[in-house]
KEKOLDREN-561281 format. One record per residue: x, y, z of N, C-alpha, C in turn; residue in three letters. Coordinates in steps of 0.05 Angstrom, whole numbers, padded with zeros to 5 digits, always signed. Example, Ala and Ser with C-alpha at 12.3 -4.5 7.8 and 13.67 -1.06 7.14 Angstrom:
<atoms>
+00264-00114+00156+00246-00090+00156+00264-00066+00156ALA
+00257-00045+00142+00273-00021+00143+00258+00001+00157SER
</atoms>
This chain:
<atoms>
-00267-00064+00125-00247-00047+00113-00254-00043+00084UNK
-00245-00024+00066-00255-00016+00050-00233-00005+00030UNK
-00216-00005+00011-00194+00006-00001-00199+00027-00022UNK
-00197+00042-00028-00193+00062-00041-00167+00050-00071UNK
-00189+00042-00086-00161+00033-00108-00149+00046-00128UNK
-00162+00070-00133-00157+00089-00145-00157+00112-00141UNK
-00137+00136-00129-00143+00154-00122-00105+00173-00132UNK
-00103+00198-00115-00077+00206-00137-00071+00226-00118UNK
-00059+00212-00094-00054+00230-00068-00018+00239-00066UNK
-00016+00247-00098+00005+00259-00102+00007+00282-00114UNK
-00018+00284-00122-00032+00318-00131-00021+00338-00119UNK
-00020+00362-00124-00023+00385-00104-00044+00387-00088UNK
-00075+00389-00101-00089+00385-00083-00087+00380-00061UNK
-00073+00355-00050-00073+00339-00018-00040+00355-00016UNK
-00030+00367-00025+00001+00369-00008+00003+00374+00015UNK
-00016+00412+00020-00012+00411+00045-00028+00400+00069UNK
-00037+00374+00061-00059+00369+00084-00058+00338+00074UNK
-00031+00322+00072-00046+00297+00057-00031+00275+00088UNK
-00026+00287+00100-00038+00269+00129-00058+00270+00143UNK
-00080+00286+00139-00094+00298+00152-00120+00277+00127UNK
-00114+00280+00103-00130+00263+00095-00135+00239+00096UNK
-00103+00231+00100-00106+00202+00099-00112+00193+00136UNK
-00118+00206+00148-00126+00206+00173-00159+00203+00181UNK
-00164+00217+00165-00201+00221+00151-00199+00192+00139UNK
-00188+00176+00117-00204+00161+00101-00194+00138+00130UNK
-00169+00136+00134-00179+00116+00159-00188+00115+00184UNK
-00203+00136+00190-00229+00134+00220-00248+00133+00197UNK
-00250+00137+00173-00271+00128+00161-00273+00090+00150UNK
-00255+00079+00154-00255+00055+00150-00241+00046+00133UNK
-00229+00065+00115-00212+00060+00094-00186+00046+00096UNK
-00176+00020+00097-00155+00012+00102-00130+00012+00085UNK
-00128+00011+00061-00111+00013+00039-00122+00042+00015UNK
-00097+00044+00003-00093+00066-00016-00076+00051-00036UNK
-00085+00058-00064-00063+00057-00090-00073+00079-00096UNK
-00051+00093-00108-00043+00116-00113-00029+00125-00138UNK
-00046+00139-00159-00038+00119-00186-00022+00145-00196UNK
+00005+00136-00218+00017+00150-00223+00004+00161-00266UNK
+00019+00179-00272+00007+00188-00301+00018+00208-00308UNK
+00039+00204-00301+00065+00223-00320+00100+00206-00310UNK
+00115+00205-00318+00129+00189-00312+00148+00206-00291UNK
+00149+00235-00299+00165+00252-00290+00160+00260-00266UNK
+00129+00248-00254+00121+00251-00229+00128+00232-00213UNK
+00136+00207-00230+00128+00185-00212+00147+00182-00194UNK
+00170+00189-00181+00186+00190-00152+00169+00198-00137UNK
+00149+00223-00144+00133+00236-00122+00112+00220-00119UNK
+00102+00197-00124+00084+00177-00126+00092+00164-00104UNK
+00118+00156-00119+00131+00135-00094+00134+00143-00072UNK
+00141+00168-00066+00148+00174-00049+00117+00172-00026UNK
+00099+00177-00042+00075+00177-00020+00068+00146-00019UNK
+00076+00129-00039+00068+00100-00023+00084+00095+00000UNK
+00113+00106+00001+00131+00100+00023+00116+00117+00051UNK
+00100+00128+00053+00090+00139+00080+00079+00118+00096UNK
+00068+00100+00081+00052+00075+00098+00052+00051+00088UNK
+00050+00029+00109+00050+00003+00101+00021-00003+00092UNK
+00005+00017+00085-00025+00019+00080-00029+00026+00048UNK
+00001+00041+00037-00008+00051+00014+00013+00042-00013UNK
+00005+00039-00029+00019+00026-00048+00018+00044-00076UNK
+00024+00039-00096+00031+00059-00125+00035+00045-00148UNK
+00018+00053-00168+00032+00042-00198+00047+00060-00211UNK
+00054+00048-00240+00072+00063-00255+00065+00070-00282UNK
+00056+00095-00293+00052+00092-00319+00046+00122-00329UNK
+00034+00123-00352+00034+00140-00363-00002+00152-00373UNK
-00010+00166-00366-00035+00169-00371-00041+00178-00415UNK
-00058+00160-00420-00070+00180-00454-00071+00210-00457UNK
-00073+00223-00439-00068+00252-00440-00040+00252-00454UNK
-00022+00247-00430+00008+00245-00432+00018+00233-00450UNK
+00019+00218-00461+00028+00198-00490+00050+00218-00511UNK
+00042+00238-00516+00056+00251-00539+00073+00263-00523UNK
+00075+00276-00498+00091+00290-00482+00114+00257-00470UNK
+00107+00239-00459+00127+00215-00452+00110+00193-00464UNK
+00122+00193-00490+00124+00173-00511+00142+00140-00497UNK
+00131+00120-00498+00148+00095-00497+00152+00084-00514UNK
+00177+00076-00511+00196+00061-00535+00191+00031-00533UNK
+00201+00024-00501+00196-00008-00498+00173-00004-00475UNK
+00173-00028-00455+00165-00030-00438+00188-00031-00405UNK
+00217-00031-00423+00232-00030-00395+00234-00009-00379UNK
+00217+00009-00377+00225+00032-00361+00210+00028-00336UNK
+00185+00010-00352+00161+00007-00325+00163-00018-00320UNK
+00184-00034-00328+00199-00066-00310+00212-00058-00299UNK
+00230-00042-00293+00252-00035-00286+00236-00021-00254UNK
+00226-00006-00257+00209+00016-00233+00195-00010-00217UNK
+00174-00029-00233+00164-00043-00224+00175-00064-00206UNK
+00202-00066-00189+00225-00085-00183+00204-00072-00151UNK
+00209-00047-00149+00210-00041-00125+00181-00050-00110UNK
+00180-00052-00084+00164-00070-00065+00130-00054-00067UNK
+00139-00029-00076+00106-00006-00072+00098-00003-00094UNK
+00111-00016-00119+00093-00014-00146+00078-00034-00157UNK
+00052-00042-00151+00043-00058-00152+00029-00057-00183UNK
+00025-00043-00205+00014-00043-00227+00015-00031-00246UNK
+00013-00018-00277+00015-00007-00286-00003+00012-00293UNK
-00003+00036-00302-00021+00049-00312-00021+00082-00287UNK
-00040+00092-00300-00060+00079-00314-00060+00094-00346UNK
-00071+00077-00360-00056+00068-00386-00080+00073-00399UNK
-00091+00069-00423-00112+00074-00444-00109+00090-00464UNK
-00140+00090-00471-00147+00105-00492-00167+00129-00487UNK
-00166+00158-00482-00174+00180-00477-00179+00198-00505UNK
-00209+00192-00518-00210+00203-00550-00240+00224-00540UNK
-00243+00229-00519-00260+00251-00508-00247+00284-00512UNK
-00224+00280-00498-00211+00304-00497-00188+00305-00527UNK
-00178+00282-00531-00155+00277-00546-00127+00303-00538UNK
-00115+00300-00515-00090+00318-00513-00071+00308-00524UNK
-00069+00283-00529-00053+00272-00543-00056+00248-00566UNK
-00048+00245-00596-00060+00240-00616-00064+00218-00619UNK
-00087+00200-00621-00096+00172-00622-00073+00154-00628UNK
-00058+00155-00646-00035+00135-00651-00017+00139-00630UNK
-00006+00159-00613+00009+00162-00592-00001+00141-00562UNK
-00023+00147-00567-00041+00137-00544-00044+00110-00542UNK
-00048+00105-00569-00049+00072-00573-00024+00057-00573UNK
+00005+00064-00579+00029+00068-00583+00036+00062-00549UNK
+00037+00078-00530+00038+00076-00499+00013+00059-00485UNK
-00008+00050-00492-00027+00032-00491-00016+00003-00489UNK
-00012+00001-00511+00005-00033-00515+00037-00042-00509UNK
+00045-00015-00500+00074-00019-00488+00073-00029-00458UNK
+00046+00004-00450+00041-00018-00420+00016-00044-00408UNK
+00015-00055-00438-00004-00086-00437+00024-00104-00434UNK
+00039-00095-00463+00072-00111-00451+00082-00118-00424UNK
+00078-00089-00409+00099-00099-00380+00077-00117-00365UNK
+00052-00095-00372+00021-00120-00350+00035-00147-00359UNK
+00039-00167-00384+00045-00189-00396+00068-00198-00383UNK
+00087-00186-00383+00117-00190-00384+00125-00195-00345UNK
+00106-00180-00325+00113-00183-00300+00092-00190-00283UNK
+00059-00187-00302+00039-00206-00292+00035-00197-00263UNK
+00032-00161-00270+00023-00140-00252-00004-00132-00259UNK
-00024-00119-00253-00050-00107-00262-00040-00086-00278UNK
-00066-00081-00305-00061-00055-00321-00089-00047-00308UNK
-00078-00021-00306-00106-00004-00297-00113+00017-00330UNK
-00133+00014-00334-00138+00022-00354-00165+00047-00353UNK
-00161+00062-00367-00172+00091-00372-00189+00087-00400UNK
-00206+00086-00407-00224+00095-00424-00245+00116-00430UNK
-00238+00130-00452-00266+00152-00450-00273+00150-00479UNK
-00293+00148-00496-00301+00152-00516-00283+00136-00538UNK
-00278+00115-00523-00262+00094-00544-00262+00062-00543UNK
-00285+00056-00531-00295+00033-00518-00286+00012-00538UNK
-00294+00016-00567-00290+00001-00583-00253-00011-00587UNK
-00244+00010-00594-00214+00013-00598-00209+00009-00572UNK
-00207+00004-00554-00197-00003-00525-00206-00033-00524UNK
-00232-00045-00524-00241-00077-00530-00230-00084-00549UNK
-00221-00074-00568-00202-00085-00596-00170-00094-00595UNK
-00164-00059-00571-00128-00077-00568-00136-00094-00543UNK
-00150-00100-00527-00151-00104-00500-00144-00131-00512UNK
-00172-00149-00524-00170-00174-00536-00151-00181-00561UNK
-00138-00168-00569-00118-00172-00589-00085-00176-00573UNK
-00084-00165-00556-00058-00168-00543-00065-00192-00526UNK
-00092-00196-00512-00090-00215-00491-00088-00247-00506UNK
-00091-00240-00531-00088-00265-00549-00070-00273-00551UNK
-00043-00260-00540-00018-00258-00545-00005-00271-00523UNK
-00028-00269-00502-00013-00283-00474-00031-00261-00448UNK
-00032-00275-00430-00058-00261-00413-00034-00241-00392UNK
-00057-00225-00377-00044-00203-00361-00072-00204-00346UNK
-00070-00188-00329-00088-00192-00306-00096-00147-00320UNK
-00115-00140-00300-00123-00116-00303-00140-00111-00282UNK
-00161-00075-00296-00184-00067-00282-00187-00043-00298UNK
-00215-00045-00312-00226-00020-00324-00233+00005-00299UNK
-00214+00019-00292-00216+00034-00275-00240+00058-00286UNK
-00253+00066-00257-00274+00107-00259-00300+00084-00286UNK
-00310+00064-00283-00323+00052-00301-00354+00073-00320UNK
-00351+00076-00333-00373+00095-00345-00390+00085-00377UNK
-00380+00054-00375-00371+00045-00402-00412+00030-00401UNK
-00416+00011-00425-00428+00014-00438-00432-00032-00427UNK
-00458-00037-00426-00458-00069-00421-00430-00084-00445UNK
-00434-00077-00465-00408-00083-00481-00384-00092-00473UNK
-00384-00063-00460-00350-00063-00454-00347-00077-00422UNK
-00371-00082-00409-00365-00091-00379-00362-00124-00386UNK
-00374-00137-00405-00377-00162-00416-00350-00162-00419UNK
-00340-00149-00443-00305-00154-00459-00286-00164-00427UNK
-00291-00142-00424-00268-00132-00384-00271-00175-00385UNK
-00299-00174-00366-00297-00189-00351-00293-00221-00368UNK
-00300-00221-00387-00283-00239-00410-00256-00246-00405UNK
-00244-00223-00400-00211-00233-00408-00205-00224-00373UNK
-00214-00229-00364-00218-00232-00329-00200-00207-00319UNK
-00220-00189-00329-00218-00154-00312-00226-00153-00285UNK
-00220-00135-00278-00250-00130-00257-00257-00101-00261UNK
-00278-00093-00251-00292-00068-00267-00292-00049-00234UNK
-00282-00024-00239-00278-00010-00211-00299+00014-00211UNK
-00318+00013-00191-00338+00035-00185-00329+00060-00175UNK
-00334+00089-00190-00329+00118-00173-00354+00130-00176UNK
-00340+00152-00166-00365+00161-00143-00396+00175-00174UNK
-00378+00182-00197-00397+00174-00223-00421+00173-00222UNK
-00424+00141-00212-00442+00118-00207-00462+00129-00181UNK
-00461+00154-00164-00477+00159-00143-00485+00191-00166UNK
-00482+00192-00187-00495+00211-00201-00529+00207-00200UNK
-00541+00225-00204-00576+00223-00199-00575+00215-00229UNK
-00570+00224-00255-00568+00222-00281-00550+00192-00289UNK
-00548+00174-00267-00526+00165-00278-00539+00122-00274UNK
-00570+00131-00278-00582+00110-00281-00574+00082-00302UNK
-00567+00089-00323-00551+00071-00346-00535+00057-00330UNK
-00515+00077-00322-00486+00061-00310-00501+00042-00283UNK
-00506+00050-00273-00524+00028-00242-00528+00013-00261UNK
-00548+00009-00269-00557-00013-00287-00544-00036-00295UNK
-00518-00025-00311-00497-00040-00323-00483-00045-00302UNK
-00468-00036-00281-00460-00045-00251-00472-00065-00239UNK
-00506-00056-00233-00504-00086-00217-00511-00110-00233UNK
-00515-00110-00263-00498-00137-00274-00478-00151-00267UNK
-00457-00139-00261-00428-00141-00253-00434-00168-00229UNK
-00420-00183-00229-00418-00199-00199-00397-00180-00187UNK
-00414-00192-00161-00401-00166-00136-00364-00186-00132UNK
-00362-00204-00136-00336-00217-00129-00313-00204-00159UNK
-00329-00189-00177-00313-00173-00194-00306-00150-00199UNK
-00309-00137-00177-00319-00097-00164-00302-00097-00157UNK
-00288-00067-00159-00269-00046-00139-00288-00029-00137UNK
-00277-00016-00115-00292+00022-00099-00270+00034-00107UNK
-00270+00057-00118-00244+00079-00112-00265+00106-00117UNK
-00242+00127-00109-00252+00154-00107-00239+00161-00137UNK
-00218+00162-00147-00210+00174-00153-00204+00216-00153UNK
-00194+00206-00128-00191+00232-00114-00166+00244-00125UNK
-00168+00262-00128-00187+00292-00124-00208+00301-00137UNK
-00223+00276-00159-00238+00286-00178-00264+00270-00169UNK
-00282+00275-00185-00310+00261-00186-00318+00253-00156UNK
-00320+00273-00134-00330+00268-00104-00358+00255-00115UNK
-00364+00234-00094-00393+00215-00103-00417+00231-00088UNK
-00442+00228-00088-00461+00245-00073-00457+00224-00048UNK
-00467+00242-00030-00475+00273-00022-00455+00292-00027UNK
-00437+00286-00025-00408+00309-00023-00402+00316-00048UNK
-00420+00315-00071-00404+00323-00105-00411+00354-00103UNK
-00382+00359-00115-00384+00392-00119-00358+00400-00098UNK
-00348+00380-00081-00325+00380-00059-00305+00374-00078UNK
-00280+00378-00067-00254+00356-00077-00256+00338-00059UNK
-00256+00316-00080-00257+00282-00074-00234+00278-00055UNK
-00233+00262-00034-00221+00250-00019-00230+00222-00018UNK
-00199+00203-00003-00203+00170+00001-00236+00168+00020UNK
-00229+00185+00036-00257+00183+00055-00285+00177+00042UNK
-00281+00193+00021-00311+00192+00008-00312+00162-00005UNK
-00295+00142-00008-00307+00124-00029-00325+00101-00012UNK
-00330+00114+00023-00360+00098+00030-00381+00102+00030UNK
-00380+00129+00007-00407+00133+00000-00417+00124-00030UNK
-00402+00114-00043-00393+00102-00064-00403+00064-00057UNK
-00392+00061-00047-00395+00033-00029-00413+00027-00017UNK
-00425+00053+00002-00459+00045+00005-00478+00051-00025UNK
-00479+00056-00033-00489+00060-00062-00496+00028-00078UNK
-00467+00026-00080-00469-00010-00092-00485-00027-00068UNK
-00477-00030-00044-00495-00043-00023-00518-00043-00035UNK
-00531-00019-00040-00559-00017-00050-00573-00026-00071UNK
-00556-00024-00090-00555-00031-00122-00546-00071-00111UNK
-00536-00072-00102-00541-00107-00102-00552-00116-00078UNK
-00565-00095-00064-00582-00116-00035-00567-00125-00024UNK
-00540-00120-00012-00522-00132+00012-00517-00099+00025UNK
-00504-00118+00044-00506-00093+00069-00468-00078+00063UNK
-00472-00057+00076-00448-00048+00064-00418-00061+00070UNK
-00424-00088+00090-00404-00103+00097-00401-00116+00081UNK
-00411-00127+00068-00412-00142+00053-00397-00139+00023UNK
-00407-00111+00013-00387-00098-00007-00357-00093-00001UNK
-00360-00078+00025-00325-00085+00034-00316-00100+00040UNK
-00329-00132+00045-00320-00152+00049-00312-00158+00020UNK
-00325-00159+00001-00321-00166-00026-00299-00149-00048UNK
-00309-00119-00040-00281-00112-00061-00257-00108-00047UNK
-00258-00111-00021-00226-00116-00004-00214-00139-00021UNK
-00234-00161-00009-00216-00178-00017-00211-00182-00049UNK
-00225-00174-00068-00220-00172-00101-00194-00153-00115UNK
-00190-00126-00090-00164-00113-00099-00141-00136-00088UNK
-00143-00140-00063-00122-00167-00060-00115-00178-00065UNK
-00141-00197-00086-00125-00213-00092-00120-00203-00128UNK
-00126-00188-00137-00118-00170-00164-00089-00156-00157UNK
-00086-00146-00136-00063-00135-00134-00050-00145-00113UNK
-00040-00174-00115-00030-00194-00096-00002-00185-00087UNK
+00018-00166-00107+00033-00157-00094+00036-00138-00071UNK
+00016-00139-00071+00008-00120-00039+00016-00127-00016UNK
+00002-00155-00023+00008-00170+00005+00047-00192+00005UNK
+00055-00173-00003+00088-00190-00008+00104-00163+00014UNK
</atoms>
């Protein structure tokens, strides 16, 4: 079995066809879904798709795009959400200084509100980084100084640096389909450093389909092409990777199994 830990099957994209997908990723092997939320104003419609299956689950948070549009004051909005049985994490949360839609202090501002609730209910932060590796390793280890939280550098694209920091303050580092780029030799590299007992697979679907299929909209289905990829990159067979990051989202996101 194989989970899909990052993916956003609350899009439009999948509306009118998102049984039909999630039907595909499991004859494809795919046994679980998180389904990550990144606007707050969405997130009922989040929930609402973890409630379709005892297969699929949801976090809560606010994406770095979003920051200036739903600003956080505390962290009780995402304790409060977090009560219920299908929200297993926060985020996904970061620092996004590639595009900047919303202004570095805002971003960093909703960053450390949702390291608070990660701290405060000792849920996973799923975390987003693009072009801010430094400033993301800086609050990551400055707050965890403060008291630990569990995580996962989710869509990993980052730099030996930043896979060191992660797994320092005991991340785990999550593979997309990115990483089956022909150009995307660096990142392999820095991946299979990684011990495989510290890996996620996700698609993050609807975006970044992995090869063969890039240039498609991404679906859960695709992240066993993703997954045979790493097989390759560490010499185990592809059971073996889904033997390994099954059980690593499990026990990362142990409210799953409650």
């Amino acid at each position: 079995m194989l989970v899909d830990s990052h993916c956003h099957l609350d899009f439009p994209d999948f509306a009118s066809e998102l049984p039909a997908v999630l039907a595909r990723a499991r004859a494809a092997g795919v046994g679980h879904f998180l389904t990550i939320c990144t606007q707050l104003s969405q997130f009922l419609g989040v929930r609402a798709v973890a409630e379709q299956g005892d297969d699929i689950h949801c976090t809560i948070g606010v994406h770095p795009h979003e920051a200036e549009k739903e600003p956080l004051s505390s962290p009780e909005v995402l304790l409060k959400a977090a009560a219920h049985r299908k929200i297993v994490g926060f985020g996904e949360t970061g620092l996004d200084f590639y595009y900047n839609h919303s202004p570095r202090d805002a971003q960093i501002a909703d960053f450390k509100i949702h390291i608070e609730a990660a701290r405060t209910a000792q849920l996973p932060l799923v975390v987003h980084t693009r072009d801010a590796e430094d400033d993301t390793i800086a609050i990551l280890q400055e707050e965890y100084a403060k008291g630990s939280f569990p995580g996962a550098i989710h869509c990993f694209t980052g730099t030996p640096k930043l896979a060191r920091a992660a797994l320092e303050l005991g991340f785990y580092i999550s593979v997309s389909g990115i990483a089956t780029f022909k150009k995307a030799q660096d990142l392999r590299a820095t991946i299979a450093e990684v011990p495989l007992d510290r890996l996620l697979v996700e698609t993050d679907a609807p975006y970044l389909a992995p090869q063969p299929v890039r240039g498609k909209r991404n679906e859960p289905a695709f992240v066993v092409h993703t997954a045979a990829m790493l097989a390759e990159l560490k010499g185990v067979t592809p059971e073996r990777v889904a033997e390994a990051t099954t059980a690593n989202f499990f026990g990362l996101f142990a409210k799953t199994k409650q």
